[in-house]
N, C-alpha and C positions, 0 to 999 in steps of 0.2 A: 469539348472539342468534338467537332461530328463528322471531321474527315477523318476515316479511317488510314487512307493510305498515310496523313500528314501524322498520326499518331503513330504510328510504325515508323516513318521517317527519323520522328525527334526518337525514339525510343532506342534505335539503331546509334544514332548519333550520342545517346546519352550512354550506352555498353563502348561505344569505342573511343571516346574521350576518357573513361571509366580507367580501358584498357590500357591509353598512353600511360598516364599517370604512373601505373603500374610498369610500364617497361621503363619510362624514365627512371624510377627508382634503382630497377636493376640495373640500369646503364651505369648510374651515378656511385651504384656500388663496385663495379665494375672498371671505373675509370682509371689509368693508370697500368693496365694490361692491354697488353698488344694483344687484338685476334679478339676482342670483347664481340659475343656473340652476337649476330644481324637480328636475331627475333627482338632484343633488346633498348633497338632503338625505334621511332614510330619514324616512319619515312613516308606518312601521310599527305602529311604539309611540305616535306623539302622539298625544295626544287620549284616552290612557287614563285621564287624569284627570277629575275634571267641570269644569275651564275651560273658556272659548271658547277655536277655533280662533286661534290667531296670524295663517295664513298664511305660505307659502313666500318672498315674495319682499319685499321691500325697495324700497319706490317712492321715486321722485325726487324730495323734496319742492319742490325746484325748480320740478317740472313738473305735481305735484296739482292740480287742482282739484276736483275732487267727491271726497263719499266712501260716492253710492250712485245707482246706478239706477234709474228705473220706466217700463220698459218697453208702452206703450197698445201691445199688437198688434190692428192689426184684421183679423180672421183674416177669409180667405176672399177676400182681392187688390181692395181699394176703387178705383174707378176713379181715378185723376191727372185725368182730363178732368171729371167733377164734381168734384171736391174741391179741387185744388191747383194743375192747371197751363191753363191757358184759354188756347185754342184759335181765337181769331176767326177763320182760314181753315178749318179744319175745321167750323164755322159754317157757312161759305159753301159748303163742298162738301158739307152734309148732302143724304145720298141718289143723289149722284154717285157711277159706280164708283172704288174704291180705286185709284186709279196701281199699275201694276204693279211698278215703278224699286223702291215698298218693301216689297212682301210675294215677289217671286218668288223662288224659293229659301231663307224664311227661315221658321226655326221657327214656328208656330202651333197652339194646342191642337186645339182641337174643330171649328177652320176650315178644316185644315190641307187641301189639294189644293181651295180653291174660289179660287183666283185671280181664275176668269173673271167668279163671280158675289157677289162683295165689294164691298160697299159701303159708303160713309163714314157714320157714325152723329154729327152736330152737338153739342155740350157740350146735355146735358139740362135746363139752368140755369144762369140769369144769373152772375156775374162783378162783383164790389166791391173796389173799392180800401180800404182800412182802413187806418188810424195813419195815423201821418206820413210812415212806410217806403212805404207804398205798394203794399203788398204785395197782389196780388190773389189773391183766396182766393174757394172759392161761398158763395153768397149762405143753401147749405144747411146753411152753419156759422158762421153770424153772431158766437156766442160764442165759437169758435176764430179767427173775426176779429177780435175784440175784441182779441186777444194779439196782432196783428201786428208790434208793436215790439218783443215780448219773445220772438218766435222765430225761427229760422233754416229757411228751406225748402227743401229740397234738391229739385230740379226734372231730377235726371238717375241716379237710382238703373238699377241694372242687375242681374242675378242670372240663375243658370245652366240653373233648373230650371222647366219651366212645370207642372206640376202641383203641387198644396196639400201634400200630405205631402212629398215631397221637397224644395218650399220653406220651409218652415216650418223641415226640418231641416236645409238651408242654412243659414237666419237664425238660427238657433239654437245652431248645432254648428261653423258656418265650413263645413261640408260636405254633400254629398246620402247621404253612408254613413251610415246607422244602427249607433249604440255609440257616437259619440263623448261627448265630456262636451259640456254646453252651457254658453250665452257665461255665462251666473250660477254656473256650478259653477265653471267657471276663475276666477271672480273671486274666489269663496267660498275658494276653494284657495288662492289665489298673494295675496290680500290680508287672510284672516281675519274673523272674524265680531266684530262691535261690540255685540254683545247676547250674554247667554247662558243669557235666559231665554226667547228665541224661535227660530223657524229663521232661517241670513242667509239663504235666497232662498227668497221665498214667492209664491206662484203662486194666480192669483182668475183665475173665468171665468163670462162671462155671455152671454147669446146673443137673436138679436130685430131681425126688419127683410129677412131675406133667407132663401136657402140656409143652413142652417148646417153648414157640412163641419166634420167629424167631427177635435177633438185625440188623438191619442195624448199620453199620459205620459210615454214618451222622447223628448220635448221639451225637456223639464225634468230628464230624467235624471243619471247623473252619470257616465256612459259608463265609462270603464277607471278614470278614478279613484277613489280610495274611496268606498262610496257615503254617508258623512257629506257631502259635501260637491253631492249632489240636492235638488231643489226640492221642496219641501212643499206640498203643494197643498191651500188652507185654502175650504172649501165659504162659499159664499155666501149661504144660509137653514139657518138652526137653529144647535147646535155648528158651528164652523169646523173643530173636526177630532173625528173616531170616536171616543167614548170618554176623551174629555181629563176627566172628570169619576170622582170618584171611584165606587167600586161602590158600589152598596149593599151597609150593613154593615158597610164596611170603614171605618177612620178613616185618616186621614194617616199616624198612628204605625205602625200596622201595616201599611200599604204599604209606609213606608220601609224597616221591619225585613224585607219582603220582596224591595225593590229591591237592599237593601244586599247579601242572601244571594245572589241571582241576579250581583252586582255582584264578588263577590269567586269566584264562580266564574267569570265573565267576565275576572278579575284574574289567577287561576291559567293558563287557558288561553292569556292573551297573554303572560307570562311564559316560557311556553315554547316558542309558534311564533308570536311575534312577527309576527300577520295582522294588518294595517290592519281588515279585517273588524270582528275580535274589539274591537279602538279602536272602530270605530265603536258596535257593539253598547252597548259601556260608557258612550261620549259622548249615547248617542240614549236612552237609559234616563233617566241625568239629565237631559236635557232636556225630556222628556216628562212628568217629576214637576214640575220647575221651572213648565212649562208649565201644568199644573192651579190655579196660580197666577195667572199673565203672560195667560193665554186670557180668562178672563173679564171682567179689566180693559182688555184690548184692544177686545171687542166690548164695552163698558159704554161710550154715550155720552150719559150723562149730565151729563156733563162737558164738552160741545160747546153753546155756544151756538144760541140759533136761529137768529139770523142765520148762522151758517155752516150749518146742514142746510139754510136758505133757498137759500143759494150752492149748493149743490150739488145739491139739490133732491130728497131724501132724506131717510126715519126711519132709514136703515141697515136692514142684516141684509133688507133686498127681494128680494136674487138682481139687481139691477140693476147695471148698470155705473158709474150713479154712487155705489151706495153699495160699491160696489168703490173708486171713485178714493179717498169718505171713509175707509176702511180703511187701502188704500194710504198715504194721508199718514199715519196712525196708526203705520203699520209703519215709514215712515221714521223717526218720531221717537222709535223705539224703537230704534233701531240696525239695522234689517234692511239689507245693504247691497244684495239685489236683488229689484226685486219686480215681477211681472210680470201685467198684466192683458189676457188675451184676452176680446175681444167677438167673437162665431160669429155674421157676418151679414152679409158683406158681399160675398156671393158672386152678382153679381146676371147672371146668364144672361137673362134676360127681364126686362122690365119694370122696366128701371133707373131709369126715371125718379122711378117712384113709391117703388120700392125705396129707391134711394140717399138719398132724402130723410127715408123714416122709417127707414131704420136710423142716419143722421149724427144725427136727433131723440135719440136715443137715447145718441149719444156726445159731443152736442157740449157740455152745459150740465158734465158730470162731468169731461170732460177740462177745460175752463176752470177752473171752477171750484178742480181741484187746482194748475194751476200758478199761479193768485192766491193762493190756501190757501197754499201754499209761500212765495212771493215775500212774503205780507204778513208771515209769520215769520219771514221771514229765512233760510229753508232750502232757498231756489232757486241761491242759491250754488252751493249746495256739494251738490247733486242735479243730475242729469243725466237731461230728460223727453223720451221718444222716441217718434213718434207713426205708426204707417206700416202698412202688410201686409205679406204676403210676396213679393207684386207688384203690377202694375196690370190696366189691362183694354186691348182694342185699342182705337182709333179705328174698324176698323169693325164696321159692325152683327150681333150675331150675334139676328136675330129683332128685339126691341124690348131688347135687351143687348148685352153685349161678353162677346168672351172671354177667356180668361190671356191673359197679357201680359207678357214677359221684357226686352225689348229698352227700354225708358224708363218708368218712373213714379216717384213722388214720398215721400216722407218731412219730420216739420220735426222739431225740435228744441230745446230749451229748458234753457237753464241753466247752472249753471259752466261759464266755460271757453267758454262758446258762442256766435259773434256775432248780438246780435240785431238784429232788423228789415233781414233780411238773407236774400237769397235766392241760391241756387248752380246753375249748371249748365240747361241749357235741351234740353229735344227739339226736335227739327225743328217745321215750323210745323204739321201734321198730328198730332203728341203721338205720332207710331208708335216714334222711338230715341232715345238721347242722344243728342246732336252735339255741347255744350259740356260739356265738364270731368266727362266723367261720373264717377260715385261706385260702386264694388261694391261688395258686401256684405261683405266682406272689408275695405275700407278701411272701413267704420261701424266693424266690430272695429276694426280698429288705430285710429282717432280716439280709441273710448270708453276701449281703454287705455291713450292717451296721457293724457286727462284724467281718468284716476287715478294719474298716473305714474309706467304702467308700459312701458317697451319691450317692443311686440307679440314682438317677434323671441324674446326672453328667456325671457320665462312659456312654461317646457316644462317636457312632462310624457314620461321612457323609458317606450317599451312596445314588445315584441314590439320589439326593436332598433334602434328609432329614437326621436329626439324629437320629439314633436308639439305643435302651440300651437293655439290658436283660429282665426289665420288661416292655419294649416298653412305656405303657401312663397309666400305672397302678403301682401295688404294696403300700403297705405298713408296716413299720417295726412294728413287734409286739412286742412293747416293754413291753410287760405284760409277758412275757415268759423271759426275759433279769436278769439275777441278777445285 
């Protein structure tokens, strides 16, 4: 043989057929155990047909409770001190220097070396007790008060990174390395897709109210593992995706007879180097014709009464955040099992007070709105609503704002599996760290895959020598926040 490159090819092809063999043993030894490790199966060839994903792993049905995601991120680090965790000493010290006992020596963004001239910044707004629970929440989110007995607020979140892109790719990836997979691609992976006429993880963004710092895509990416298993990211005014419509000229018939041709040379080429790739290529085609279908039924709401675009307070299709959340519910009751909505606004360097009020205006009626929508259907069960940033902001003033904030802020939660009217974990009486029970971001991973039932520890994925998970060599579940 005297092509080189074609001797490397089969050679590669002979070590990774070599390979399966060997996982499949392990698999087969394995079979019978819930959480059978991901390295263990070859996920080469799956997915070369047009079903939906399976999923690698095997959850506990013991231990399930949901069986999807929607992630509210509010990008850009929304204060704890307006929103979630109220402060009446920091009240009392607005305008007083910052005690030095908490900022000397400790991380700080864009403050970082003014010790001397740090000053406390007072909660920018009142403070309501709501429900029965009692839970006090601002007064700038009266309709996310409204929910106080049906969510869980966690009052001592922690995370490693104080700038937005590396946070976002902590909360996303379990880490601050860019290429990992993110937490919906692992899910998508290790639990399979319940649709397969749509993406499982689908990704909306809206922006309004503040600073809007800037998402990257590998956010959503699907880092080392195949990239069937990335977030689709479906536009918010006009088509939701490039192109889902047929050409002009073309009919359905003869697209298919052209899908099919493109499909069986996709067919031949995985047949013989068995690249997850070349799966993916196969799987994403059909789903992309399937989709010229599932697309415009999705965005048709015609079908939605008025009283619900009333609740949510939306025609759809606006680019608004709430007609994101009416989507979102749309997407879940289509099987998508992860669906992510960022709001770009909540970055307020200056003039927080005004800021925080009208960007919460903006989020507070859509987020309610969906987890009534949910609970009145019966599909709050068995969903899992997660409301939060990638941090908070300090207590003190930077100008008429705050700045990053790593060391304490806030998150709530909603839904199977999750104790409501119930709050977790407290900062100090200044809102500057945790003190009680604090929660990383690594333990939200491991929580959300326990109430899929999955052991965090388990869901791995070999690469480059090792196996990796969502919460890499950390996490763990807070089962004190679990009904």
């Amino acid at each position: 043989m005297n092509d080189p490159f074609l001797r490397l090819s089969q050679r590669r092809a002979f070590l990774r057929r070599g390979s399966y063999g060997i996982g499949a043993a392990a698999l087969h030894a394995l079979l019978g155990t819930p959480g059978a490790n991901a390295a263990d199966r070859d996920i080469s060839s799956e997915g070369a047909d047009s079903g939906p994903w399976e999923g690698i792993y095997s959850a506990d049905p013991r231990q399930q409770k949901i069986k999807r995601v929607i992630h509210l991120c509010m990008a850009g680090g929304p204060s704890h001190l307006e929103t979630l965790d109220y402060k009446p000493e920091l009240k009392k010290m607005d305008g007083k220097p910052m005690p030095k006992s908490y900022t000397e020596g400790k991380q700080i963004a864009q403050l970082q070396g003014q010790a001397d001239r740090l000053k406390c910044l007072g909660p920018q707004h009142e403070f309501k007790k709501y429900g029965e629970s009692g839970l006090e929440i601002s007064s700038i989110l009266p309709k996310i008060g409204a929910l106080a007995d049906d969510i869980c607020v966690i009052r001592s979140m922690q995370t490693d990174q104080i700038n937005h892109d590396p946070a976002h790719t902590l909360m996303n990836t379990g880490t601050s390395i860019p290429g990992r997979p993110s937490m919906g691609s692992w899910l998508l992976y290790g639990l399979g897709s319940e649709t397969d006429n749509l993406p499982g993880y689908v990704v909306l963004t809206s922006v309004g109210g503040g600073q809007s710092q800037p998402i990257a895509a590998r956010q959503w990416h699907s880092g080392f593992l195949p990239s069937r298993f990335q977030g689709v990211e479906f536009r918010s005014q006009g088509d939701p995706v490039l192109y889902v419509n047929h050409p002009n000229g073309v009919s359905p018939t003869k697209q298919r007879e052209v899908i099919d041709a493109v499909q069986s040379l996709n067919q031949l080429g995985q047949q013989r180097f068995h690249d997850p790739e070349i799966a993916t290529r196969i799987a994403q085609y059909e789903l992309a014709f399937k989709m010229q279908m599932s697309t415009p039924e999705l965005m048709d709401l015609s079908s939605e009464s008025q009283e619900t675009l009333d609740l949510y307070g939306t025609k759809g299709g606006d680019g608004s955040f709430a007609a994101n959340c009416l989507l979102a519910r749309r997407l879940a009751e289509r099987g998508v099992r992860f669906i992510q909505l960022y709001h770009r606004g909540w970055d307020h360097h200056g003039g927080i007070k005004n800021g925080a009020k009208v960007t919460a205006d903006l989020v507070d009626q859509g987020t309610a709105a969906l987890v009534s929508d949910l609970k009145q259907r019966g599909m709050l069960d068995d969903t899992l609503v997660i409301w939060g940033g990638e941090f908070g902001r300090t207590p003190m003033a930077q100008g008429s704002g705050r700045d990053h904030h790593i060391m304490g802020f806030s998150c709530w939660m909603a839904g199977g599996g999750i104790r409501p009217g119930f709050s977790w974990g407290a900062t100090d009486e200044l809102g500057y760290a945790a003190v009680e029970n604090p929660v990383h971001v690594h333990d939200l991973h491991a929580t959300m895959l326990h109430l899929f039932g999955v052991d965090h520890t388990r869901l791995t994925y070999r690469f480059q020598g090792r196996d990796f998970r969502l919460t890499d060599v950390h996490g763990r579940v807070v089962k004190e926040i679990l009904s």
